[in-house]
C-alpha positions in Angstrom: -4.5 -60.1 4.6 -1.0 -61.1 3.5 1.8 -60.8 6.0 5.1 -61.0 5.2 7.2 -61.6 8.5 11.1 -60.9 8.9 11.5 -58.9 5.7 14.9 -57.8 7.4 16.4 -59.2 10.4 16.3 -56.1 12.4 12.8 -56.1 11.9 10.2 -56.8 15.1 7.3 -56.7 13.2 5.6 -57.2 10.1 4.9 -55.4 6.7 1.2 -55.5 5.1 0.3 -55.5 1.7 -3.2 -53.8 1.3 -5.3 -53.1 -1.5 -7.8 -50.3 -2.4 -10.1 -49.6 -5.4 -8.4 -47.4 -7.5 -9.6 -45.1 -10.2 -11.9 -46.6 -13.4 -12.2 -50.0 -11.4 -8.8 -50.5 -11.2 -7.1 -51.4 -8.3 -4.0 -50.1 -6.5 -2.2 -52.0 -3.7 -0.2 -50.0 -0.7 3.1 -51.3 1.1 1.9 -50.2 5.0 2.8 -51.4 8.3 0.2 -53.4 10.5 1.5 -51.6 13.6 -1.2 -48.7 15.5 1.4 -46.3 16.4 1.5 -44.0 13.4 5.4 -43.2 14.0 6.5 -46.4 14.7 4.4 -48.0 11.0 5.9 -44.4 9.5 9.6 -45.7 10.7 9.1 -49.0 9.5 8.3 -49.1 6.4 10.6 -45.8 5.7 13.5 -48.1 6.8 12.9 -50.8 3.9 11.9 -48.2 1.5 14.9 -49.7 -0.9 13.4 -52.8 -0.7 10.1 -51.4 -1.0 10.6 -49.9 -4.2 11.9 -52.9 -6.0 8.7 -54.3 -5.7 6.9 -51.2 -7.5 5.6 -48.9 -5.2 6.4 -45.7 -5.6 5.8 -42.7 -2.5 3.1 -40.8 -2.8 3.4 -37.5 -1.0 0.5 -36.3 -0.4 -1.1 -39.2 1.1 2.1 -40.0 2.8 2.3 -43.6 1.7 3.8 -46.6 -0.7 1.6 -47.8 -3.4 1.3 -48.6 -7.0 -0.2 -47.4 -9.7 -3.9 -48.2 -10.7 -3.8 -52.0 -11.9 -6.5 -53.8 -14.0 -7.5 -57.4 -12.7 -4.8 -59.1 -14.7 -2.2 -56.9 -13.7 -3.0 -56.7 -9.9 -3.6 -60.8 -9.5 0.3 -60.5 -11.4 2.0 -57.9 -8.9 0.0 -59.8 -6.1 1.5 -63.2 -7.2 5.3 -61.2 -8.1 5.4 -59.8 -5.1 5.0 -62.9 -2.9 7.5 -64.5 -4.9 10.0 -61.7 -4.0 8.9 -61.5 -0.8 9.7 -65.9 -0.7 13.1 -65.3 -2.1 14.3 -62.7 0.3 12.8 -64.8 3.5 13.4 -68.5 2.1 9.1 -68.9 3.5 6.3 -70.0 1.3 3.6 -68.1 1.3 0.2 -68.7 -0.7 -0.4 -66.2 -3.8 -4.2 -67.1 -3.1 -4.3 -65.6 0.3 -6.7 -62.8 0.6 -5.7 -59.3 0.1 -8.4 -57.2 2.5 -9.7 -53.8 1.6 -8.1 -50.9 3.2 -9.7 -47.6 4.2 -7.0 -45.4 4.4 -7.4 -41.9 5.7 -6.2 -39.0 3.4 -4.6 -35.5 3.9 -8.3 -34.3 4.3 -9.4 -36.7 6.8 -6.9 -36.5 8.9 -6.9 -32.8 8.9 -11.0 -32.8 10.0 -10.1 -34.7 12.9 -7.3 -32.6 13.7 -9.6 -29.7 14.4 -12.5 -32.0 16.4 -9.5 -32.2 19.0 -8.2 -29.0 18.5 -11.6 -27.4 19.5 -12.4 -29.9 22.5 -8.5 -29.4 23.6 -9.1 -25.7 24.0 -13.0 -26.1 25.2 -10.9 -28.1 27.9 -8.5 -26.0 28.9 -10.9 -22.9 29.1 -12.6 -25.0 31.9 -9.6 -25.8 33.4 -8.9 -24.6 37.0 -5.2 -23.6 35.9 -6.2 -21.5 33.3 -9.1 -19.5 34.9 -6.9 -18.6 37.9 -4.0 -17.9 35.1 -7.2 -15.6 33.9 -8.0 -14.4 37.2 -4.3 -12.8 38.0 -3.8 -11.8 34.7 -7.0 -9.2 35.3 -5.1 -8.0 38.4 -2.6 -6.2 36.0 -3.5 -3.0 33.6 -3.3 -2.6 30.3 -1.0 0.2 30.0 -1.0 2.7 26.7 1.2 2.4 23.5 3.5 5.2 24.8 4.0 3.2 28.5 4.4 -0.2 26.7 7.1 1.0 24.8 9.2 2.7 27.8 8.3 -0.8 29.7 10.1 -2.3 26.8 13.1 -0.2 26.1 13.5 -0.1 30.2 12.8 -4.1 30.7 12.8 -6.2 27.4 11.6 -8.9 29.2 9.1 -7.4 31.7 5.7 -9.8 32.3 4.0 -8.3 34.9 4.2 -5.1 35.7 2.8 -3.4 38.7 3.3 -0.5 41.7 5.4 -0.7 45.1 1.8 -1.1 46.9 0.6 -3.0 44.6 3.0 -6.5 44.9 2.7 -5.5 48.8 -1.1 -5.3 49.6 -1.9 -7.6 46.4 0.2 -10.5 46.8 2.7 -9.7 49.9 5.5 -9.5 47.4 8.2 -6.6 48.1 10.7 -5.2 45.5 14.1 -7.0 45.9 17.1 -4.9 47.0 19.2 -2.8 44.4 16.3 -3.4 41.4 16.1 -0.7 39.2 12.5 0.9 38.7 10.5 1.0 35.6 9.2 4.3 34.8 6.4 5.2 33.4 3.4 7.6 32.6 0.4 8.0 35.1 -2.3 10.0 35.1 -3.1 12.5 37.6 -6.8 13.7 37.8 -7.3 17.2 38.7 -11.0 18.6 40.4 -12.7 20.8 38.5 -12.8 23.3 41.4 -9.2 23.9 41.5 -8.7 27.3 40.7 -5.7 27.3 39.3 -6.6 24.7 36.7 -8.4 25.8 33.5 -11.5 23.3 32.1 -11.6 22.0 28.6 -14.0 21.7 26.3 -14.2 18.0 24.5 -14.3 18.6 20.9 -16.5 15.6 20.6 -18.9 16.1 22.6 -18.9 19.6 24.0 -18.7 18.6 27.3 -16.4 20.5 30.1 -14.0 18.1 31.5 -11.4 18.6 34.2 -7.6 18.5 32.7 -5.5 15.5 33.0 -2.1 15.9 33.3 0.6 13.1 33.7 4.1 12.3 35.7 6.2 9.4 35.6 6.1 7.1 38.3 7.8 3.9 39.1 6.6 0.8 38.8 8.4 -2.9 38.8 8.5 -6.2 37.0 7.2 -9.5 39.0 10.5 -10.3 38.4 12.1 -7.9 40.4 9.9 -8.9 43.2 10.0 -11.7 45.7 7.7 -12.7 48.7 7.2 -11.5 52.1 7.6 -14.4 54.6 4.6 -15.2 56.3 2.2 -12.2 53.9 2.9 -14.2 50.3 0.1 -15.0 48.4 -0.1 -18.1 46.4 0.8 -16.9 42.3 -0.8 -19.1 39.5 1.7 -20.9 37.6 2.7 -19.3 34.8 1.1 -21.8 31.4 3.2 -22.9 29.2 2.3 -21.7 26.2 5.3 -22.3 24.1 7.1 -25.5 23.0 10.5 -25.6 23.8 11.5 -29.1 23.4 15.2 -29.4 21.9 15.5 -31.5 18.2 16.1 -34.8 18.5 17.5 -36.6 15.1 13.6 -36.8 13.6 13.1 -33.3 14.2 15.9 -32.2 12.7 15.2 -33.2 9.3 11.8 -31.9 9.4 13.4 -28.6 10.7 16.3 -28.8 8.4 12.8 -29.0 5.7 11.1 -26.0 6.6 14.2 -24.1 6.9 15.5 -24.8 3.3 11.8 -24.1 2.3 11.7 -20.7 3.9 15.5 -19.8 2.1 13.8 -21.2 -1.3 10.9 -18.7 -0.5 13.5 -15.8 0.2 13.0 -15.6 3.8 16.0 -15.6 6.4 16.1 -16.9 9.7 18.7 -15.8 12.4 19.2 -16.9 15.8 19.0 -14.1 18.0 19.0 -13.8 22.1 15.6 -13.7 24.7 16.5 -9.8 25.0 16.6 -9.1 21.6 13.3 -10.5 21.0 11.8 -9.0 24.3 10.4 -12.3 25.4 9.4 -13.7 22.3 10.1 -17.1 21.2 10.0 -16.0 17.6 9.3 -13.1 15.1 8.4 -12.6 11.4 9.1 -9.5 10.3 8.3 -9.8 6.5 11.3 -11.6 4.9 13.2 -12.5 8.1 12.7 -14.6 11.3 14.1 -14.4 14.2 14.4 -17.1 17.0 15.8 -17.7 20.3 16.2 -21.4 19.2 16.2 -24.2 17.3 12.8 -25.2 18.0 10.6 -27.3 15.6 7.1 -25.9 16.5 8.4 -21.7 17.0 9.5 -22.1 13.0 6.9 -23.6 11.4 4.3 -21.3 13.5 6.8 -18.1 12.2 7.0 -19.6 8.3 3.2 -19.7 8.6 2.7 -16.0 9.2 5.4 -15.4 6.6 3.0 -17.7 4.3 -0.2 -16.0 5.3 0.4 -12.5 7.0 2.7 -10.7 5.0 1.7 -10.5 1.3 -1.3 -8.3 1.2 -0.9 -6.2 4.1 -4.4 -4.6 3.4 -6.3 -7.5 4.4 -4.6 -9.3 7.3 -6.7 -10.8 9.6 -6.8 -9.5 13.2 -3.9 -10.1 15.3 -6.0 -13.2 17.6 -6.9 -14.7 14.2 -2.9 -14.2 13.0 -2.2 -16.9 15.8 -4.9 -19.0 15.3 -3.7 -19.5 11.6 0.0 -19.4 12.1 -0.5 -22.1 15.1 -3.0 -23.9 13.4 -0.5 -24.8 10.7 1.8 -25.6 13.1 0.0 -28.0 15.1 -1.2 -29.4 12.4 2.2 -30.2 10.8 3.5 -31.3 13.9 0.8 -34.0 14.7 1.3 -35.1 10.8 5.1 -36.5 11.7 3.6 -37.5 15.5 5.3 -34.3 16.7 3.9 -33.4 20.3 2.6 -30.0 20.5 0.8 -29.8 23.4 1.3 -26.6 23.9 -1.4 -25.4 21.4 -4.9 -25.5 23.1 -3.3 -23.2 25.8 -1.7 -20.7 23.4 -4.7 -20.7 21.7 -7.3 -19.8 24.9 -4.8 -17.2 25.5 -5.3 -15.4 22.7 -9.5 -16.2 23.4 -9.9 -18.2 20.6 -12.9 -20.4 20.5 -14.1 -23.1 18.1 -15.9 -21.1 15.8 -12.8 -19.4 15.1 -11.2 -22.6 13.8 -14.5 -23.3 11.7 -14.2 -20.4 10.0 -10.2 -21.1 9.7 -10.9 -24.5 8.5 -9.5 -23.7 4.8 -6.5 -21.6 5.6 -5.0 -23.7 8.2 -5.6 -26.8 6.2 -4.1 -25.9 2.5 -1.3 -23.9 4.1 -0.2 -26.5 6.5 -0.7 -28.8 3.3 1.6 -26.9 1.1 4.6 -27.9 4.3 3.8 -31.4 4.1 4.1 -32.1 1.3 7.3 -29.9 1.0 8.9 -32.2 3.4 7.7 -35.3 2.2 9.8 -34.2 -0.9 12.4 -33.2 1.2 12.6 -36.3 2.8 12.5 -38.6 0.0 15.5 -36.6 -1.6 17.5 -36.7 1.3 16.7 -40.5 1.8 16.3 -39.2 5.6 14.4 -41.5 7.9 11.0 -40.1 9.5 
């Protein structure tokens, strides 16, 4: 291997020139970094990418690396010898041209992406065993699911509304009691009425002929877990609630790569406004076909929005069902994320949420993978235009 220390001053460690066979027994030769962390090689040899470049390497994209193009045995034993003597002249070192230039086995696009989803699977396997998430399970049974009509009165009452239960219930439940001055939420409940009631007429169900009692309904009240607080001394102990979102703020890397995707989605004729937690009912983000909205600036919520714009909105007549919606849109976003060494941790428990299991992902293999490509390499391109530093 030949190392070629102090390139720059600011440098702490070293650059690698590797070599790999090429196409037609040629050979091509990749400028790389010797360090393990995939960021910290990324940064380094993105810093002297100037320098880089004067010795012939050009970046390719889609593997996401310097190299050359595809050199016969003449031409690769003259870029070898070349570029040691440039490499001399900018450190004032010898260095031997007959040094040995070892084999390298990079990983591509595809490689990378298969191991992606071996972790992705035993990340959510791993939090479906996981002792927060079946008590998060375990309370979440605890609440009804309430009809269309009832969801949207919860929602026009209480945008942001979670949990949603009776007076009696927060009491005998979890020794919770509604907090003074909080408004109720009303909504529709059934009330049951016996056949033998005189005064009631039976109906006939046009499906299957049977007499059945009428059921009539009245609004009744009902409260948010937020409008509740504990009883001293009755409380019960309430899972924590799992984080299932990101909501790391951009630091000067993320930027770019959000500044990427959001000149991709404006080139793609889709808009993206900022809008408040109200406004979006709890949501950290929305497609709607067009337009996204956010609550924020946040890295992982846009590229898991762009995706559903990509994927979810172009032939409406054959869209997925809504738990394989997220699997896809979140997919790509993981996925994208881990590419620039992004953490996403957030993912294996958004996914078990929605029950997604690894079979899912098997049968998403192809989706995930060549939408999540097309991003990549938009902002590889991206980056190398804006000469920004990843």
């Amino acid at each position: 291997m030949i190392s070629f220390k102090n390139i720059k001053t600011f440098l702490t460690e070293k650059l690698v020139l590797k070599k790999r066979p090429g196409p037609e027994g040629k050979t091509i030769f990749i400028a790389s970094s010797d360090l393990t962390d995939a960021k910290a090689a990324g940064n380094e040899t993105f810093s002297n990418k100037d320098f880089i470049k004067t010795l012939g390497f050009k970046w390719n994209a889609l593997e996401r690396r310097w190299e050359t193009a595809p050199l016969d045995e003449t031409q690769a034993n003259d870029f070898v010898k070349d570029t040691i003597k440039k490499f001399n002249e900018f450190n004032k070192e010898e260095a031997s041209a007959e040094t040995a230039v070892t084999e390298f086995s990079g990983e591509n696009l595809e490689d990378r992406f298969k191991k992606f989803v071996e972790l992705l699977k035993s990340g959510i396997i791993n939090v479906k065993n996981s002792k927060e998430y079946q008590e998060y399970v375990q309370f979440q049974k605890r609440f009804r699911n309430y009809s269309f009509n009832n969801q949207i009165l919860i929602f026009l009452q209480r945008k942001n509304a979670t949990k949603v239960g009776g007076k009696n219930m927060w009491y005998r439940q979890f020794g919770r009691k509604i907090k003074t001055g909080e408004k109720a939420i009303l909504i529709y409940a059934p009330i049951m009425v016996k056949n033998k009631d005189e005064e009631v007429s039976v109906g006939e169900d046009p499906a299957s002929g049977v007499l059945q009692r009428i059921t009539r309904f009245r609004l009744v009240p009902v409260f948010d877990i937020s409008q509740t607080e504990p009883i001293p001394g009755k409380e019960k102990e309430m899972p924590e609630e799992i984080q299932w979102y990101d909501d790391t703020p951009l630091d000067e890397r993320m930027r770019v790569i959000f500044d990427a995707v959001k000149q991709y989605a404006s080139e793609n004729n889709i808009k993206i406004d900022i809008k408040s937690e109200d406004e979006l009912g709890g949501a950290r983000g929305v497609s709607k076909g067009g337009t996204i909205e956010l609550i924020s600036e946040n890295l992982s919520t846009l590229v898991h929005e762009v995706a559903h714009e990509m994927l979810h909105w172009k032939d409406r007549e054959n869209v997925p069902e809504r738990k394989i919606r997220e699997l896809q849109a979140e997919g790509v976003a993981n996925f994208v994320l881990s590419e620039y060494g992004v953490p996403a941790e957030h993912t294996e428990k958004y996914l078990a949420i929605w029950q997604i299991d690894p079979e899912h992902i098997n049968n998403n293999f192809n989706v995930i993978k060549d939408t999540a490509k097309t991003l990549i390499e938009y902002i590889n391109n991206y980056v190398e235009q804006k000469g920004a530093n990843l």
